[in-house]
C-alpha positions in Angstrom: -41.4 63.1 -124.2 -43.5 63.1 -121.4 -44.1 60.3 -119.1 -47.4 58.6 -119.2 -48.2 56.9 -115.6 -50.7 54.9 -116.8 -47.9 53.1 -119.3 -48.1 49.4 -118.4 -44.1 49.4 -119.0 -43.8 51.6 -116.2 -45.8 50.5 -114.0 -43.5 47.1 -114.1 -40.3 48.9 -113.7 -41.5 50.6 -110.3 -42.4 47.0 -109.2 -39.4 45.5 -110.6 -37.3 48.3 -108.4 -39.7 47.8 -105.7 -38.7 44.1 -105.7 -35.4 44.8 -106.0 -35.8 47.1 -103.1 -36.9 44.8 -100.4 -34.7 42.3 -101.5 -31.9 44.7 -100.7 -33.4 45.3 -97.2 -34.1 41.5 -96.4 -30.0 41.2 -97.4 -29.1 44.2 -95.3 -31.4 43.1 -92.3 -30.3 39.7 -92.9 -26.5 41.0 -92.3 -27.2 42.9 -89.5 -29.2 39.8 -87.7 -26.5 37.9 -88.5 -23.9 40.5 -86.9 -25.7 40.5 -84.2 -25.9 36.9 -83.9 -22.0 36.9 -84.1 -21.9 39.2 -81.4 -24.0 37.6 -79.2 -22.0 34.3 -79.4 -18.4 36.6 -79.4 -20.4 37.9 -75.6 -21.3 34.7 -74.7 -18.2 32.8 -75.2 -16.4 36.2 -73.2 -19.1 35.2 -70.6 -18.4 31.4 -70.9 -14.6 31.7 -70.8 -15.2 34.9 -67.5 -17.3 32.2 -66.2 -14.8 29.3 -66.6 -11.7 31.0 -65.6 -13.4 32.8 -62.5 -15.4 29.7 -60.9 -18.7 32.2 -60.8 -22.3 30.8 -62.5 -24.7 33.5 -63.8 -27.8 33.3 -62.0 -31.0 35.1 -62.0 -34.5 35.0 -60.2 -37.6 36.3 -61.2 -40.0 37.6 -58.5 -43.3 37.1 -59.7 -42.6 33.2 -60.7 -40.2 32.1 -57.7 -38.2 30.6 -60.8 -34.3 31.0 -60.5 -32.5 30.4 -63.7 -28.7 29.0 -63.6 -26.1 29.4 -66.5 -23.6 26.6 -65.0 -20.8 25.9 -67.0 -19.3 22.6 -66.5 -16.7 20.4 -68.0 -18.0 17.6 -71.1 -18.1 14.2 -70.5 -14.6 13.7 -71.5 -13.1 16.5 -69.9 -11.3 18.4 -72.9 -13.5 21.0 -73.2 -16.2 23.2 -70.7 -20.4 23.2 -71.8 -22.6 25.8 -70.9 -26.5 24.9 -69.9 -29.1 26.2 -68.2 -31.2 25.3 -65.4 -34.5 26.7 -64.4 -36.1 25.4 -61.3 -38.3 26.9 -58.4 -36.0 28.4 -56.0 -37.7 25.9 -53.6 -36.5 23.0 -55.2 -33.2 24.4 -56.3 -31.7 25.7 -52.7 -31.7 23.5 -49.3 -34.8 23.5 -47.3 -32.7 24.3 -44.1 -31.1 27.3 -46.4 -34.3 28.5 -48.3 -35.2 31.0 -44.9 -31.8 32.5 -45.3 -32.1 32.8 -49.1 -35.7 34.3 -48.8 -34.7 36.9 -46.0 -31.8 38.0 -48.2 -33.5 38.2 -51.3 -36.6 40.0 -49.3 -33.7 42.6 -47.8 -32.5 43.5 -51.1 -35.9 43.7 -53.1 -37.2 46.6 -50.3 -34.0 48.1 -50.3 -32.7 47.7 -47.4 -29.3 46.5 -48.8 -28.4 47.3 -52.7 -27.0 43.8 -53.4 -28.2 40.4 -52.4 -25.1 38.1 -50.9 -26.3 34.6 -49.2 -24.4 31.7 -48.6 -27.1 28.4 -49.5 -26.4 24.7 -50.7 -27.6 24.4 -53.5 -29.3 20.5 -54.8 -27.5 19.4 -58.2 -28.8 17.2 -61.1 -27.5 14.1 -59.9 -28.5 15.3 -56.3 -25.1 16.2 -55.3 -25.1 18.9 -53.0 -22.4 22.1 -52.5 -22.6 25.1 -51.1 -22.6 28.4 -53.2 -21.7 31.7 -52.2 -24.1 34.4 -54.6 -24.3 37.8 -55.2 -26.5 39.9 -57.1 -28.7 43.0 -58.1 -32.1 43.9 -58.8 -31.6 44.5 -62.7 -34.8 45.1 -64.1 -38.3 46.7 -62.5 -41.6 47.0 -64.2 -43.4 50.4 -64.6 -44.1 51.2 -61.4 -40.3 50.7 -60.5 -40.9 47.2 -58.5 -38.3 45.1 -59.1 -39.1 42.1 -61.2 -35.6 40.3 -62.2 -32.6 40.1 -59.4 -29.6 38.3 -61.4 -25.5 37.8 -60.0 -23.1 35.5 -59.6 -22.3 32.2 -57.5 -19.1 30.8 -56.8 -18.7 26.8 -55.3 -17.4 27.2 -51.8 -17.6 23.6 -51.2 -14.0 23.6 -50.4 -13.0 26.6 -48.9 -16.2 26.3 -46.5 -14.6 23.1 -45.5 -11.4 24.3 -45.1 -12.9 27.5 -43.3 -15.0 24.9 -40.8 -11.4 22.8 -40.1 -9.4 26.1 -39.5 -12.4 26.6 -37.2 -12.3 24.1 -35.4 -8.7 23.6 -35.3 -8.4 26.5 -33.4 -11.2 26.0 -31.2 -9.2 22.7 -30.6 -5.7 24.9 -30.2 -7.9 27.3 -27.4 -9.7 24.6 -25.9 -5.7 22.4 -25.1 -4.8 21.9 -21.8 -1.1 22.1 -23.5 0.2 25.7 -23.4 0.8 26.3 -27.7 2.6 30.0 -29.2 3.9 30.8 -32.1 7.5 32.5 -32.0 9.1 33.7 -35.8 12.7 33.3 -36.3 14.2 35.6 -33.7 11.7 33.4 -31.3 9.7 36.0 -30.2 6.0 35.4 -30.0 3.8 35.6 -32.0 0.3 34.4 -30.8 -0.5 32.2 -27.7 -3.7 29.8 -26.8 -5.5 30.6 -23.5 -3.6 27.8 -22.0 -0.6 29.4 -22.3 -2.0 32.1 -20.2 -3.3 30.0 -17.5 0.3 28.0 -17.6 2.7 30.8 -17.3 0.4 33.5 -16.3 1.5 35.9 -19.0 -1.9 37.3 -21.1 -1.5 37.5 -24.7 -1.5 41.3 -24.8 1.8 40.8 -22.1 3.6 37.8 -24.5 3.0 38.6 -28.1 6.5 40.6 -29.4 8.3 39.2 -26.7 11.2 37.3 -26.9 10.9 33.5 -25.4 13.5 34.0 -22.8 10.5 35.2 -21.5 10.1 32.3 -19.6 14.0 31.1 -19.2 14.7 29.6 -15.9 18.3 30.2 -13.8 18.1 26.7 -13.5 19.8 26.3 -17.1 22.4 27.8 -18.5 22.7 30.2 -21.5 25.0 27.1 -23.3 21.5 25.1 -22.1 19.5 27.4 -24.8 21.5 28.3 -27.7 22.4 24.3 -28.0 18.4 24.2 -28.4 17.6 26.9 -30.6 20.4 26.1 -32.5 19.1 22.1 -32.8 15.8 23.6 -33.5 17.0 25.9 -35.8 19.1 23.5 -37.6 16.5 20.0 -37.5 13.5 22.1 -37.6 12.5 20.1 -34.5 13.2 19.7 -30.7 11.8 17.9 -28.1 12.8 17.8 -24.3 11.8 18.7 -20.7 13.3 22.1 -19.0 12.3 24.4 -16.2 10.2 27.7 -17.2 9.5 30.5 -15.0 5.7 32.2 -14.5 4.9 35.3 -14.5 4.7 35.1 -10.6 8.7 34.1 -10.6 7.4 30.3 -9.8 9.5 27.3 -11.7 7.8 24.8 -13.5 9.1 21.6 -14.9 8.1 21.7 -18.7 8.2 19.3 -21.5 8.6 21.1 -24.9 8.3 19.9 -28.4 9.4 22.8 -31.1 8.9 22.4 -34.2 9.4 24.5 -37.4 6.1 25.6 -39.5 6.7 27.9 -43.0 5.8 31.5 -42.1 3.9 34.6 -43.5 6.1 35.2 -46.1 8.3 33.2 -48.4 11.4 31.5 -46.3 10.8 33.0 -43.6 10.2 30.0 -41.0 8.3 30.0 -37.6 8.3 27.8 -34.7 5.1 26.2 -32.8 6.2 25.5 -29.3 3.6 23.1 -27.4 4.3 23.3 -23.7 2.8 20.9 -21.1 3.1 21.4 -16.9 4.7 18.4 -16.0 5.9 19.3 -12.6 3.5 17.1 -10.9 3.1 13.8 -13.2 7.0 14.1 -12.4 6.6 14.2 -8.6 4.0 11.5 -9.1 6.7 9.4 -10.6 9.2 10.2 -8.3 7.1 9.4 -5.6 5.8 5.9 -7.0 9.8 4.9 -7.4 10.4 6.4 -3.9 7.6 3.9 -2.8 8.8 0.9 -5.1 12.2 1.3 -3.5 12.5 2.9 -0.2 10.4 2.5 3.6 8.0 5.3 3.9 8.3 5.2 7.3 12.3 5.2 8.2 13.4 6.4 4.7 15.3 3.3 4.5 16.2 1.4 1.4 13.1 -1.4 1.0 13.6 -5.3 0.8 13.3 -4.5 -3.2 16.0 -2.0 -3.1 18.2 -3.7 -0.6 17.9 -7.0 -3.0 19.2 -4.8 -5.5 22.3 -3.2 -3.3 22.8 -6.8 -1.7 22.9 -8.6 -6.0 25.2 -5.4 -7.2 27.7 -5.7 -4.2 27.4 -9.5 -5.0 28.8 -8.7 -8.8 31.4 -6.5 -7.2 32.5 -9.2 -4.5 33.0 -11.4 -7.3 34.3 -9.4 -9.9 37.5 -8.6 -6.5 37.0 -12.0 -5.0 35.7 -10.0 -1.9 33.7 -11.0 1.0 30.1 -9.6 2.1 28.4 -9.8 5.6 24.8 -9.2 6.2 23.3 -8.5 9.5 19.4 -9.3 10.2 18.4 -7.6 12.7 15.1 -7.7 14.8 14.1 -5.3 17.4 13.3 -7.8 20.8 9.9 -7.5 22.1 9.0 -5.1 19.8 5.4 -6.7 19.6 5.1 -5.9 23.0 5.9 -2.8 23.0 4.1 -2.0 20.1 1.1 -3.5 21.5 1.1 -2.0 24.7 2.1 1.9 23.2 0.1 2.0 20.7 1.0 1.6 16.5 1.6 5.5 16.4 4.2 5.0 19.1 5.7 2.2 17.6 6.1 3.7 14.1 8.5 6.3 16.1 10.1 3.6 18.3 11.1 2.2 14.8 12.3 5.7 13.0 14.2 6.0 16.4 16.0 2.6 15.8 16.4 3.0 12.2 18.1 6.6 13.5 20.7 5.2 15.8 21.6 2.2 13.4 21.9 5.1 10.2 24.4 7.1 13.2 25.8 3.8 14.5 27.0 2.5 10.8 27.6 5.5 8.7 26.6 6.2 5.6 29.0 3.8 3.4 26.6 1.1 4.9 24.0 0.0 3.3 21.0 -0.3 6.1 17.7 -1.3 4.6 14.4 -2.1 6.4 12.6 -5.4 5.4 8.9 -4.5 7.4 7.9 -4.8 11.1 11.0 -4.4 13.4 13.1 -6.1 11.3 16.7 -4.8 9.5 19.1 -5.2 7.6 23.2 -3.9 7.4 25.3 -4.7 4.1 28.8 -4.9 4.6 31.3 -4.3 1.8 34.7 -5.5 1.5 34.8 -7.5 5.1 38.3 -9.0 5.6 37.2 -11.5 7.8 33.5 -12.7 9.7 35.2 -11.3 13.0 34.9 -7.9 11.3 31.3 -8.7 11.1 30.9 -9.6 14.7 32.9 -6.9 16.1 29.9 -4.6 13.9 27.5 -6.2 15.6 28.6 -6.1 19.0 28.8 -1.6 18.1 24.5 -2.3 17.2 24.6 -4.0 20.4 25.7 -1.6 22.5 24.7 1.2 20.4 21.5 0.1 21.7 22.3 0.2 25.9 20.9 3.1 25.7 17.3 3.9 25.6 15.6 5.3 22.4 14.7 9.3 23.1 11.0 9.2 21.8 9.2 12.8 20.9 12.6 14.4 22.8 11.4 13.5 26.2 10.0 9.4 26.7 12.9 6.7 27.4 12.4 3.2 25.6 15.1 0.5 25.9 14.9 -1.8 23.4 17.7 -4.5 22.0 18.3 -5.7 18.6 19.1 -9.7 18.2 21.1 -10.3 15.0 22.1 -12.9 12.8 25.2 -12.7 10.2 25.2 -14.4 7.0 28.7 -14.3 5.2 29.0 -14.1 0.8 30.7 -16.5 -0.5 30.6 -19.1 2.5 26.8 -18.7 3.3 25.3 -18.3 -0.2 25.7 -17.0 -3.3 22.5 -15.0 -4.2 20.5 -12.1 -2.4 17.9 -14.5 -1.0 19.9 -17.5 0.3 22.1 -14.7 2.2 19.0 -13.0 3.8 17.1 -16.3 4.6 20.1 -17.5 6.3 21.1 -14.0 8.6 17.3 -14.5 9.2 18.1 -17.7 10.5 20.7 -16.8 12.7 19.1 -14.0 14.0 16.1 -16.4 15.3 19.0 -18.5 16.9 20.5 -15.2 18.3 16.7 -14.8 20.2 16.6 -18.9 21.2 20.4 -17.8 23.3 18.3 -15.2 25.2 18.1 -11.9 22.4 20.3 -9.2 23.2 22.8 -11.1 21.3 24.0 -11.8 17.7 24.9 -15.3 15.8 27.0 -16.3 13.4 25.4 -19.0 10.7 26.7 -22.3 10.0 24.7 -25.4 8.2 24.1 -26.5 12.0 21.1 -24.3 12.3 19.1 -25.3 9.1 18.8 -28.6 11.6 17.7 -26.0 14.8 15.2 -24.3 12.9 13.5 -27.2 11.4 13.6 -28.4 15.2 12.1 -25.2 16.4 9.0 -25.6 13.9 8.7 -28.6 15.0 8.5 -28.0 18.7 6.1 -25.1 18.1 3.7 -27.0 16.3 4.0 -29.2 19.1 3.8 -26.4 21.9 0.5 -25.8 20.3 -1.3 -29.0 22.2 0.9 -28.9 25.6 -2.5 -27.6 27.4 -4.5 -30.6 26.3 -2.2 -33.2 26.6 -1.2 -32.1 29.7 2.3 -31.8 29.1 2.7 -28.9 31.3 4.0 -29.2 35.1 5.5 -26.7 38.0 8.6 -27.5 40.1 9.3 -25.3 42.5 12.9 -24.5 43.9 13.0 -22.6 47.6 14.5 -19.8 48.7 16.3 -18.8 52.4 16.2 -15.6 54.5 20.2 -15.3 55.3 19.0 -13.5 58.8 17.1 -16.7 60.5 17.9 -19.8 57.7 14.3 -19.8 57.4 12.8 -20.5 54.1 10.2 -18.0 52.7 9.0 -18.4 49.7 9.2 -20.8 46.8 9.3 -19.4 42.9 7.7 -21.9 40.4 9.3 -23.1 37.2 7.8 -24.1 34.2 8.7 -27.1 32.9 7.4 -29.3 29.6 7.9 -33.3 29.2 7.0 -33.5 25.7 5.5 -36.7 24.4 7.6 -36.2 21.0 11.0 -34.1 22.1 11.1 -35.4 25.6 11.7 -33.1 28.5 12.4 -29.5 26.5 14.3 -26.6 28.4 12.4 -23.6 28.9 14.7 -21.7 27.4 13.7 -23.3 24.0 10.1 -23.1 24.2 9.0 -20.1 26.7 10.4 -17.7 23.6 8.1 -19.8 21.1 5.4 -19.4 23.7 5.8 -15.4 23.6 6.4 -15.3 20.1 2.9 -17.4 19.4 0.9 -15.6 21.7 0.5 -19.1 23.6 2.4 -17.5 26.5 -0.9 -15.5 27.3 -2.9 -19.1 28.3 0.0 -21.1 29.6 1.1 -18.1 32.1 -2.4 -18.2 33.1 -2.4 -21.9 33.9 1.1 -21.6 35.4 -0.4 -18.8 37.8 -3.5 -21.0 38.7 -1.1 -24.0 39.7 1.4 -22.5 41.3 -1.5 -20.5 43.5 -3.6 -23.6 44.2 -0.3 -25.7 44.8 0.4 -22.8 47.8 -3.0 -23.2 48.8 -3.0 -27.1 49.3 0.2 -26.3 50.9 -1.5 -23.9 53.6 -4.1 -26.3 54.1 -1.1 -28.8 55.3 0.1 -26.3 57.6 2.4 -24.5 55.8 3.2 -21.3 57.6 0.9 -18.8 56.4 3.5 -16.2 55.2 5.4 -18.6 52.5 5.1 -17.1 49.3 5.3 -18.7 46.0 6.8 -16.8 43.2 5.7 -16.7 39.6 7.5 -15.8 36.4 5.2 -12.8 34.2 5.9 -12.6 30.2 5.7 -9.1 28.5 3.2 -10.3 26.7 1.3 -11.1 29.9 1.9 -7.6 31.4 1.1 -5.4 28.1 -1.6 -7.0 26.4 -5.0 -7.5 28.0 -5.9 -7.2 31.4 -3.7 -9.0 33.4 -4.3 -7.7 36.6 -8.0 -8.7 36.3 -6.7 -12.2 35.5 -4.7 -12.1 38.8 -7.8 -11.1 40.7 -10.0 -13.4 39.2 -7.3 -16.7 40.0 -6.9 -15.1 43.9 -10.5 -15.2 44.4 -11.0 -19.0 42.8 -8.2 -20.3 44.9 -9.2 -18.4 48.3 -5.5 -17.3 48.2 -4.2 -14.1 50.0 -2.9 -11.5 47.5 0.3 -11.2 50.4 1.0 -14.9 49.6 1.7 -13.9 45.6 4.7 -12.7 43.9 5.4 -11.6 40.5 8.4 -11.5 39.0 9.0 -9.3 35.9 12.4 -9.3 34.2 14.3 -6.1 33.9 14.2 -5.5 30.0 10.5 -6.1 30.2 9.9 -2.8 33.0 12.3 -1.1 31.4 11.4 -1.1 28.0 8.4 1.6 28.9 9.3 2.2 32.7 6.9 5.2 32.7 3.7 2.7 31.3 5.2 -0.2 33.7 4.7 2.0 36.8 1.3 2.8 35.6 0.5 -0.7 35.3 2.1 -2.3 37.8 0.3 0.5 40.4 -3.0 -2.1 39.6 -1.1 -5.1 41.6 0.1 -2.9 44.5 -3.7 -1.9 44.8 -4.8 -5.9 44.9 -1.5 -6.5 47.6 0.4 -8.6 45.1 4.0 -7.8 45.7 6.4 -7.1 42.5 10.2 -8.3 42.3 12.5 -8.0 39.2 14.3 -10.8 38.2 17.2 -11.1 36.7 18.6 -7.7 38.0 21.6 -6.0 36.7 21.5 -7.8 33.1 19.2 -5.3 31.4 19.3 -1.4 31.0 17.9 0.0 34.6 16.8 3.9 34.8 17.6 4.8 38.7 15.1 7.3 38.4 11.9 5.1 36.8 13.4 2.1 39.8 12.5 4.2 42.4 9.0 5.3 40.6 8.2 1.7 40.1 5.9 -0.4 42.8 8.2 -3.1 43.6 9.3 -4.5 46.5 12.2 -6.8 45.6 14.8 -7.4 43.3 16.5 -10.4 42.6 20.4 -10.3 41.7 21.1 -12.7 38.2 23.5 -15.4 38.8 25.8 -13.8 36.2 27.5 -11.5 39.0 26.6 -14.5 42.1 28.7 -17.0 40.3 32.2 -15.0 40.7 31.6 -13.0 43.5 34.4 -14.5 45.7 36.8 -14.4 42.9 35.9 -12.1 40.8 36.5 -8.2 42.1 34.2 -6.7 39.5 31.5 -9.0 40.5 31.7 -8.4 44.0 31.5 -4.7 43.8 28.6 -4.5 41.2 27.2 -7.1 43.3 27.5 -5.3 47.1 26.4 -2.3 45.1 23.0 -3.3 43.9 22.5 -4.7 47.4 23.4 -1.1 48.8 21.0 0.4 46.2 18.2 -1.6 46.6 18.2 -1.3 50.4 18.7 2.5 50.1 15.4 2.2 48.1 13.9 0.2 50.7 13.8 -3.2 48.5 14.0 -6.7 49.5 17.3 -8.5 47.8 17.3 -11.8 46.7 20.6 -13.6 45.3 19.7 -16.3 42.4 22.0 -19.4 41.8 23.6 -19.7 45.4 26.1 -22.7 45.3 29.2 -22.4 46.9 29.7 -21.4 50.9 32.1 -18.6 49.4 29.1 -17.2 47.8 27.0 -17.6 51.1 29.3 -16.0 53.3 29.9 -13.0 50.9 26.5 -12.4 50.6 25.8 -12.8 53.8 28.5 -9.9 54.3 27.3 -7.2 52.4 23.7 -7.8 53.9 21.9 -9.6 50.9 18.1 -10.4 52.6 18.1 -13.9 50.4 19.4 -16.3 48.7 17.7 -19.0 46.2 19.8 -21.4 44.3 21.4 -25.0 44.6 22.9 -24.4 48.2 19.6 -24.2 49.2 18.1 -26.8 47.4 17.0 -27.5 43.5 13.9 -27.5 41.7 11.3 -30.0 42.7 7.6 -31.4 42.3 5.0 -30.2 44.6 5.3 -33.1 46.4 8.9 -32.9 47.2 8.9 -29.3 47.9 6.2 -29.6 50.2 8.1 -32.1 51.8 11.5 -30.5 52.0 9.5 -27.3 53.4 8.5 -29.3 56.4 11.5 -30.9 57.7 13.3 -27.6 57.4 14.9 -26.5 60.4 17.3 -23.7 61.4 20.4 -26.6 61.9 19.8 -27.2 57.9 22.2 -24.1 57.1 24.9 -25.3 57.6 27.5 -25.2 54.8 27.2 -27.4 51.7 23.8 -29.7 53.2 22.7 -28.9 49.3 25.1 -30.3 46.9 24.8 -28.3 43.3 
């Protein structure tokens, strides 16, 4: 039957299947929305968990906006699962404004293509306004019609950490180039493996030259192959070593080197490597050695110091002890050292002094201990002494070691004499210093008997050298209180009994020690420096006493004689002071004598003739006294410009019984004369004496036999009832 399409019961049927129809489609597209959902969420939790397990953080910027959009994924709040949001911010506000010019430029490079991908290092401001530093890359991913890019999107990765470690590693080794301290790298058969630029400068070896090397590189001959495995092996074994040993530079130079070694993991797993820091000590360690050479020794003899010999002196002590042995120190002290020094010059006497420290090293030997203590003064340790005459009989060898003059530069004579003072362990003291203060005093007592000498201490002269303080604190006001006087004692020509001159003696009546021998207080005058105003007022007398005695009637050609100190003839300008005294006292220079001892011109003959050339010019004439007891250079006595010498009364005394006497005695006479010099015999007081001088041809004689010192008064007295029938033997008792 054929279908009507106007039937109302079809018409509902088509709309019923229509309906029917797009229900089906809504389902179907419902599904596939759905499915598509699902595998949006199945991409984004692959991108969440690529994200999460990589670090990285999807980012993308749009161009036209400036708006850069951040997927960040980043643990919940209690940490047991990762959240993924998004942030959308200007790129201004999102990126560091010290970074944005680098982001831009980056960004700028890639969008016109003149790099394919965008890669920028940036901090980046957080929520909480943390901020770390990201490392993105990216690609333009989508362009607009006209093939401008519109959308740039990547990746960026925290580098927070890695930057920080990068900038440490950075700076670590700009700290390793930048080390004064040589550092390399060896692996384990200790060859190199890099170097610093110190190690370069150190050993001279560039790191082209060093690296694959071995480290015996630098091995010195001063060690030993045992001296190197024993290390390597300790290093190899501790994983650590630290010590000093000599190296060798490129240039074959040694250097003393303080290592530390130790073991670092290597490249790859258990293999182990070695930093070695080296550091140039060669100098710090001569400084060292120097500043204990200095705390202990005299720079200028090389002599143990008082520090060092306290040390020797304490330790032999112990040893003494220990053995019930016996120990004998020497003091020495160079006589008229000031003098000499003062008049030479320091320079001179720093050599005088390495002279004496010289011949005291060659005298003693080196099982000796000789130390300086400063100035001129030394000391001698003696070990094991049997008995104090050993020590003596030492000194005496210093003693003479010393009769001969000190060669100075190889070609200038000084004769100088030690004075000492022994000071014996147990029976003296039982520490360094009581020993040393106690030689010291000796050796001052050893000066007070007239130097050249030594002493032996006992408790006695504790008592002396409180005395001798005493008296030179009192010395110190003789001038002003006028404790000072002159006697005089005459002397006889042998040819006519006439008497010629007088010499003038210095004597002191103190108001506190009574009258004081001059042989106590003229070496405290010299010492103090007093000797310089005292001689001066002793010249002044004795040369205005001659004068008064002229104006009596004396005859004319009378001399008086007067006594000059080292210190007189070396410091100042003595000869001006002589000058000056002639012209206040209106007496003739003729009139004047000086007499200088032996040891005195001797000590510098060549300066004493130089100096001594000044009085011959004013007409003073110039004797030496005490002849025969000092070191005398033939050659400088006939150079000097003297015109007497005056035989001690060491040799007068024994001349008629002593043979030795008598012949050193006729023989000085015999020199001098051959020199064309005056002689003059001191301490006349027998006939026996007379008559053997008389003999042999002595000129003349001064001494008891003639007549003793006296006053001014007395003198002058005795002077005028002299008369050529007063020779006669014995008329002058002692």
């Amino acid at each position: 039957m054929p279908i009507d399409p106007a039937d109302p019961r079809l018409l509902g049927a088509v709309i019923i299947l229509l309906v029917l129809l797009t229900a089906a489609l809504l389902v179907l597209q419902r599904s596939r929305t759905r499915r598509q959902l699902n595998s949006v969420r199945k991409r984004e939790e692959r991108l969440k968990m690529a994200l999460w397990a990589t670090g990285e953080h999807y980012w993308e910027y749009d161009v036209g906006s400036s708006m850069l959009r951040m997927l960040l994924v980043e643990p919940d709040a209690e940490g047991l699962s990762d959240v993924m949001h998004e942030r959308s911010v200007p790129i201004d506000g999102m990126i560091h404004r010290d970074d944005i010019g680098t982001t831009r430029r980056d960004l700028q490079a890639c969008l016109e293509g003149a790099t394919r991908s965008v890669v920028t290092e940036a901090r980046v401001l957080l929520e909480n306004g943390e901020q770390v530093w990201i490392r993105a890359r990216g690609r333009i991913v989508e362009r607009d019609a006209d093939g401008r890019p519109i959308r740039v999107a990547g990746t960026a990765r925290d580098i927070s950490r890695s930057r920080q470690a990068d900038r440490e590693r950075r700076i670590a080794a700009q700290v390793l180039h930048s080390m004064d301290e040589a550092v390399s790298v060896v692996d384990a058969s200790f060859n190199f493996i890099s170097v610093n630029r110190a190690f370069s400068r150190i050993t001279g070896y560039s790191e082209e030259e060093a690296i694959g090397r071995g480290a015996a590189l630098l091995d010195s001959d001063q060690h030993d192959a045992a001296f190197y495995r024993h290390m390597r092996t300790q290093l190899t074994g501790q994983g650590h070593w630290k010590g000093e040993m000599w190296q060798r530079r490129k240039d074959g130079e040694e250097f003393l080197g303080q290592l530390v070694c130790s073991a670092v993991n290597g490249g790859n797993p258990g293999e182990a490597q070695y930093v070695i820091v080296l550091s140039d000590v060669t100098q710090q360690k001569r400084a060292e050695q120097e500043l204990l050479y200095l705390a202990n020794f005299d720079t200028l003899t090389n002599l143990p110091n008082r520090a060092m010999l306290s040390d020797h002196l304490s330790r032999a002590i112990v040893r003494a002890r220990r053995h019930e042995g016996r120990i004998a120190l020497l003091f020495l002290d160079l006589d008229r050292f000031k003098d000499i020094n003062d008049s030479l010059g320091h320079a001179a006497g720093d050599r005088i002094l390495r002279a004496a420290a010289k011949r005291l090293q060659q005298t003693l030997g080196e099982q000796h201990t000789v130390a300086r203590l400063g100035g001129d003064e030394f000391t001698v340790v003696l070990e094991n002494v049997e008995s104090p005459d050993q020590a003596e009989h030492t000194a005496r060898e210093i003693i003479m070691a010393f009769e001969a003059p000190l060669l100075i530069d190889g070609r200038q004579e000084i004769a100088i004499s030690p004075s000492i003072g022994i000071s014996l362990y147990p029976e003296n003291g039982q520490v360094p210093t009581e020993l040393i203060k106690r030689a010291d005093t000796a050796m001052y007592q050893a000066k007070a008997a007239g130097r050249r000498t030594f002493m032996r201490y006992d408790d006695a002269m504790d008592v002396a050298t409180r005395t001798r303080a005493t008296l030179s604190a009192s010395l110190r006001k003789v001038l002003d209180r006028g404790e000072l006087r002159l006697a005089y004692q005459p002397r006889m020509s042998l040819a006519d009994s006439r008497i010629t001159g007088v010499e003038a003696l210095l004597r002191w009546n103190s108001e506190e020690h009574g009258e004081v021998p001059p042989t106590d207080f003229i070496p405290l005058a010299e010492e103090s420096g007093q000797i310089l105003e005292i001689g001066e007022w002793v010249l002044r007398e004795a040369c205005l006493m001659l004068r008064r005695w002229q104006q009596h009637g004396v005859d004319p050609a009378l001399a008086v004689s007067v006594n000059v100190s080292a210190l007189q003839l070396l410091r100042g300008n003595f000869p001006e002071v002589v000058r000056q005294v002639l012209r206040d006292t209106g007496l003739a220079p003729a009139s004047l004598e000086l007499e200088l001892t032996e040891s005195v011109l001797m000590a510098n003959a060549e300066q004493s003739a130089a100096r001594l050339q000044a009085f011959r010019e004013i007409g003073v004439p110039l004797a030496i006294d005490d002849f025969g007891t000092g070191y005398s250079s033939l050659a400088y006595l006939k150079r000097l410009p003297i015109t007497a010498i005056k035989v001690d009364k060491a040799f007068v005394d024994d001349v008629s019984t002593d043979p030795d006497d008598a012949a050193i005695t006729s023989t000085i006479i015999t020199m001098a004369h051959s020199l064309g010099l005056k002689v003059i015999a001191e301490g006349v007081e027998t006939e026996a004496q007379l008559r053997f001088l008389s003999d042999q041809g002595c000129d003349e004689i001064q001494g008891f036999w003639v007549a003793p010192p006296m006053d001014g008064h007395a003198c002058l007295a005795f002077i005028r009832s002299w008369g050529p029938d007063q020779h006669a033997p014995g008329r002058a008792a002692p």
